[in-house]
C-alpha positions in Angstrom: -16.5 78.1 -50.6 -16.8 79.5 -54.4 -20.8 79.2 -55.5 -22.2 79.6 -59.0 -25.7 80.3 -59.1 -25.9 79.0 -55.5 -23.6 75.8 -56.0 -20.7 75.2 -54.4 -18.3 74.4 -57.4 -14.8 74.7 -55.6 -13.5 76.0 -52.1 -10.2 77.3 -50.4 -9.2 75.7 -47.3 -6.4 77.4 -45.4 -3.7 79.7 -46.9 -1.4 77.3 -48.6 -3.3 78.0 -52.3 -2.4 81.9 -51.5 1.3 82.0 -50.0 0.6 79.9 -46.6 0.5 83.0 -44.4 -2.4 85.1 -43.7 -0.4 88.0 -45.3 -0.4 86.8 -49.0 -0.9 89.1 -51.7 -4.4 90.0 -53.1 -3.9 89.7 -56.4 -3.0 85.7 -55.2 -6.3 85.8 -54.2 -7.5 87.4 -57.5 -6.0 84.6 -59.6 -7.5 81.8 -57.4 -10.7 82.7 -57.7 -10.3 83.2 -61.5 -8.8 79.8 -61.5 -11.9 78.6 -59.6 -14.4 79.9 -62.3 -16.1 82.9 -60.2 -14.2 85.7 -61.3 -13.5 86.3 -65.2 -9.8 88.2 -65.5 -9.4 91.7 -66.8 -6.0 91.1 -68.0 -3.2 89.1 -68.0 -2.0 90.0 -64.7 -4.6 88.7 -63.0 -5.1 85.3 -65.1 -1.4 84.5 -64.2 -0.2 81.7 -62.3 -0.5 82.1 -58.7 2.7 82.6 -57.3 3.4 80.8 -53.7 6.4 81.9 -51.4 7.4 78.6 -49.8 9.4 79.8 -46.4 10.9 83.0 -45.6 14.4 82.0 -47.1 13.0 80.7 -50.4 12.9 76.9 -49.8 10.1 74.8 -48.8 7.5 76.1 -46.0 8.8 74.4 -42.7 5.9 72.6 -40.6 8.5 73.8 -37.2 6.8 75.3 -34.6 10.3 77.3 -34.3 
């Protein structure tokens, strides 16, 4: 959950917003939550666009239990 002056204004459910594995990159993290209004950038880098691996071989993330 992502509070602003004790009110929940947004939230993160999971890992898919931040690279769908529990390894994802901070600065992923960074950018959500400057998306999400609670964190103000210090530079570009960090008010980039999130960018999400999807799958270990760069196509979509596979639902497989494989």
């Amino acid at each position: 959950m992502l509070f602003e002056n004790g009110v929940a204004i947004d939230r993160i459910v999971g890992f898919e917003e931040l690279g769908g594995e529990d390894d994802f990159p901070t600065m992923n993290l960074t950018r959500r939550l400057v998306k999400g209004g609670v964190l103000i950038a210090k530079n570009k880098s960090e008010a980039g666009s999130i960018r999400v691996n999807r799958g270990r071989h760069g196509g979509a993330a596979s639902d497989s239990d494989d």
